[in-house]
C-alpha positions in Angstrom: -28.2 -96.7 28.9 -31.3 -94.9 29.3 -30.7 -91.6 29.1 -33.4 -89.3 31.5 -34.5 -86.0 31.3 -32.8 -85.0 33.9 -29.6 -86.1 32.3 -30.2 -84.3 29.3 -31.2 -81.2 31.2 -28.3 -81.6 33.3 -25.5 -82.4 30.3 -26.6 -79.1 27.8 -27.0 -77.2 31.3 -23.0 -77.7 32.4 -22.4 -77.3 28.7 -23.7 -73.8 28.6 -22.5 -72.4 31.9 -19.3 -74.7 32.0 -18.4 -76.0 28.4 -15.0 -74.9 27.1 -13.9 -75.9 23.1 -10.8 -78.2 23.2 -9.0 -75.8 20.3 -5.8 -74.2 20.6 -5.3 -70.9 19.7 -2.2 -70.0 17.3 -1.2 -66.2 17.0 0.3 -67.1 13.7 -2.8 -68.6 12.9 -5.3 -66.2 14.6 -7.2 -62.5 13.8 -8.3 -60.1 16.1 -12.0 -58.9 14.8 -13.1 -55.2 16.7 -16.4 -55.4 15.8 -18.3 -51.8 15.3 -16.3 -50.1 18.3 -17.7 -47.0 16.4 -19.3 -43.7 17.5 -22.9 -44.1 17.4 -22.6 -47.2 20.4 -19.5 -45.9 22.1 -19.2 -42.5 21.9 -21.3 -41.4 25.2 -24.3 -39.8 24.6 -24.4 -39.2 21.0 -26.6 -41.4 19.5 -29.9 -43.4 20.9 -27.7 -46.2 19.9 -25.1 -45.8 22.8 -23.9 -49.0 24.7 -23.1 -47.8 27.6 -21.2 -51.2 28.5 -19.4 -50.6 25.2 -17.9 -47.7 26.6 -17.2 -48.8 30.2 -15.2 -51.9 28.2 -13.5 -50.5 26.0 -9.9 -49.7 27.3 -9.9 -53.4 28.7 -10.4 -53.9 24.5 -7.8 -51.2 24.1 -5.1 -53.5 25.9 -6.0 -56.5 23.9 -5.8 -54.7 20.3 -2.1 -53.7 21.8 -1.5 -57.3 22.9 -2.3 -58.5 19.5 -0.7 -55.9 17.9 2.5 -57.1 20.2 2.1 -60.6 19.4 1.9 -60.2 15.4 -2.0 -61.1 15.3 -3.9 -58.7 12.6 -6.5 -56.5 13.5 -9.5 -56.2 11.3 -12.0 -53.7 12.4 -15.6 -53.1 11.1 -18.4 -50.7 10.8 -22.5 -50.8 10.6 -22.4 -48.1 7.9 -24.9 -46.6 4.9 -23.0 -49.0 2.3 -24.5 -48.9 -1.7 -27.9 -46.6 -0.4 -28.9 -49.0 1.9 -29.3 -51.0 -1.6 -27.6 -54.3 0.0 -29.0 -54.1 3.7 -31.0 -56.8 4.4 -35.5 -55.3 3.6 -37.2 -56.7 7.1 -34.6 -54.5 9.2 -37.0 -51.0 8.6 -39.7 -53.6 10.0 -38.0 -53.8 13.6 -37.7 -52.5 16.7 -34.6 -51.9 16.5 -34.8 -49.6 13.8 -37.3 -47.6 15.2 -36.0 -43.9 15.4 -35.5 -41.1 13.5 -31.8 -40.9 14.2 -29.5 -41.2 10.9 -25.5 -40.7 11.3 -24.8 -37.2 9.9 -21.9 -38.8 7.4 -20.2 -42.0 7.0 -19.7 -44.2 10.4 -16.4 -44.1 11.9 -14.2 -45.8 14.8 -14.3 -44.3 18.3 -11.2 -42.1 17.9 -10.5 -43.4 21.1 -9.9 -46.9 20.3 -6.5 -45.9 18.5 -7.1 -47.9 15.3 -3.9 -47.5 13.2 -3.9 -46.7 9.4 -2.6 -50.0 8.5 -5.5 -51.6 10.1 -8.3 -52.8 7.5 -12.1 -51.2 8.1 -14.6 -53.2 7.0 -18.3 -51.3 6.4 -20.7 -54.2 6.5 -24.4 -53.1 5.9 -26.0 -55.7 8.8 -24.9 -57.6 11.9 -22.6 -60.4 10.8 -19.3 -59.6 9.4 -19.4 -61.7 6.7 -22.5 -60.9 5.1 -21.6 -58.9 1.9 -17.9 -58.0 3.0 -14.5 -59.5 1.8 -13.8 -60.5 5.0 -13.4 -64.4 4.7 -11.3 -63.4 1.5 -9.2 -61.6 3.9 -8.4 -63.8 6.4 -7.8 -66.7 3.6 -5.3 -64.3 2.4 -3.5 -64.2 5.6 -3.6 -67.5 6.3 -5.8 -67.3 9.4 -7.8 -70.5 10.6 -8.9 -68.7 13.9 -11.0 -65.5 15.2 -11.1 -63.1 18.3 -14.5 -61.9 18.3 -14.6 -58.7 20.2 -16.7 -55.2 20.6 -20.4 -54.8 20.6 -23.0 -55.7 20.4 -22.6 -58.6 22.4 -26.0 -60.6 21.1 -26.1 -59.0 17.5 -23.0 -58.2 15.3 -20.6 -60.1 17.9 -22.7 -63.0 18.0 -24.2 -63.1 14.6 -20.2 -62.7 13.2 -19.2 -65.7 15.8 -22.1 -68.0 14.0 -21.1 -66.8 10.4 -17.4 -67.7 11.3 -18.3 -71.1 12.4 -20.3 -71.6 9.6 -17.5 -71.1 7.6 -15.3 -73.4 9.2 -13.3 -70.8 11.3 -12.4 -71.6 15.4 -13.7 -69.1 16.9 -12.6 -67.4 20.2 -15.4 -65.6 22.0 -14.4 -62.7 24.3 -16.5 -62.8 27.2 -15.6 -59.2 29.1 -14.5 -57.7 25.6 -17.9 -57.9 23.7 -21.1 -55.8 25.2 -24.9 -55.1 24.9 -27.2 -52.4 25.4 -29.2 -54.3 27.8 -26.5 -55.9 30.0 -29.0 -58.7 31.0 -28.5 -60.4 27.7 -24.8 -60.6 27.7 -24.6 -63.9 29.6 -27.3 -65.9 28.0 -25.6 -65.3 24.6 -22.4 -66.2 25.9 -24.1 -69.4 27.7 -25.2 -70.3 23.7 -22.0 -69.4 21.7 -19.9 -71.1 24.6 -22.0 -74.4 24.0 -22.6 -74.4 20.4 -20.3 -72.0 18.5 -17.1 -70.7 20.5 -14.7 -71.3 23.0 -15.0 -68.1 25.3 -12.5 -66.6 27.1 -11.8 -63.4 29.2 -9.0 -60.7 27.8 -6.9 -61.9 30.1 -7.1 -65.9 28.8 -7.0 -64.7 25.7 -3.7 -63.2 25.9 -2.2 -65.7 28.0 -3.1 -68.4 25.3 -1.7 -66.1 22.5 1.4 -65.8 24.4 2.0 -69.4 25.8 1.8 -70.5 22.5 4.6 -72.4 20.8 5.5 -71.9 16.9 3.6 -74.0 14.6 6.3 -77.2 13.0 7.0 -76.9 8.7 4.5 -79.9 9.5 1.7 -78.4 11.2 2.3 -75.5 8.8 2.1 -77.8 5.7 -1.4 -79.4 7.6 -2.5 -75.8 7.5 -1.7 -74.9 4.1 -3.3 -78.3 2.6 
């Protein structure tokens, strides 16, 4: 077979705007990740950093956290704080646009009240976009036996889709959540979900996501053996 350009074009075209990972996904198996649902992007108003879309989002983010909660799945929520002085934050960020205001957070970052996070809920301060970068959280989720990741909150294109590479990087399955992550410019939302749904993740709305959480059957003392091996 000769394979044309217009076949190529055509395959990676349906694979971004159509392609869906074949993976199941396993609430005993599986973390919820809120990712930097925190003041500065959703509290309206109070920072130049606001995400607007963050806010309009988040009770439909709200409802997933409780259907997580409901279906045994842990919660892991982080922060973009001050960690260590700025010591371990990577040196080309004061180089960006994005950095460029005179803004600082007048103390340490903190979940949108809002949001509901419980005590018994792990925070994870991370000093850049990816949740793994310099944080114990692949430690954590070893330790609770989790092969899988919801990747939720904001922003969609940076700390959402920077954590979704890292966990596939690392081996994880990771479940993308189209309508629960958001950006500050909405226009980039769906050409970073096009890339993570081809490449990285299998994306689903908050409503697919909790369907598949709950139509799920418990894991065999094989499977579970599999798992642990």
């Amino acid at each position: 077979m000769t394979y044309t350009e217009e076949w190529v074009t055509t395959r990676a075209r349906n694979a971004y705007e159509r392609g869906r990972a074949s993976f199941g996904v396993r609430p005993e198996r599986t973390a919820l990740l809120v990712i930097d649902m925190q003041d500065e992007f959703v509290r309206p108003g109070w920072s130049p950093y606001w995400v607007p879309a963050a806010t309009r989002m988040a009770p439909r983010l709200q409802q997933l956290v409780e259907e997580c909660r409901g279906a045994s799945v842990p919660v892991i929520w982080t922060i973009f704080d001050d960690t260590h002085l700025g010591l371990d934050r990577p040196h080309a960020l004061q180089f960006l646009p994005h950095a460029d205001t005179e803004w600082r957070r007048p103390g340490p970052a903190e979940v949108w009240a809002p949001m509901g996070r419980r005590l018994d809920e792990a925070v994870i301060r991370k000093p850049s976009y990816g949740a793994f970068y310099d944080t114990p959280l692949d430690t954590m989720l070893r330790n609770l036996g989790r092969d899988t990741v919801i990747v939720t909150g904001t922003l969609t294109n940076y700390c959402c889709g920077t954590t979704a590479r890292q966990a596939y990087e690392r081996g994880y399955k990771v479940v993308f959540g189209s309508d629960v992550t958001a950006t500050d410019d909405e226009s980039r939302h769906e050409p970073e979900l096009a890339v993570l749904r081809k490449g990285f993740a299998l994306v689903l709305t908050a409503e697919e996501i909790t369907n598949r959480l709950t139509a799920a059957t418990p894991a065999s003392r094989d499977e579970e053996r599999a798992y642990v091996a």
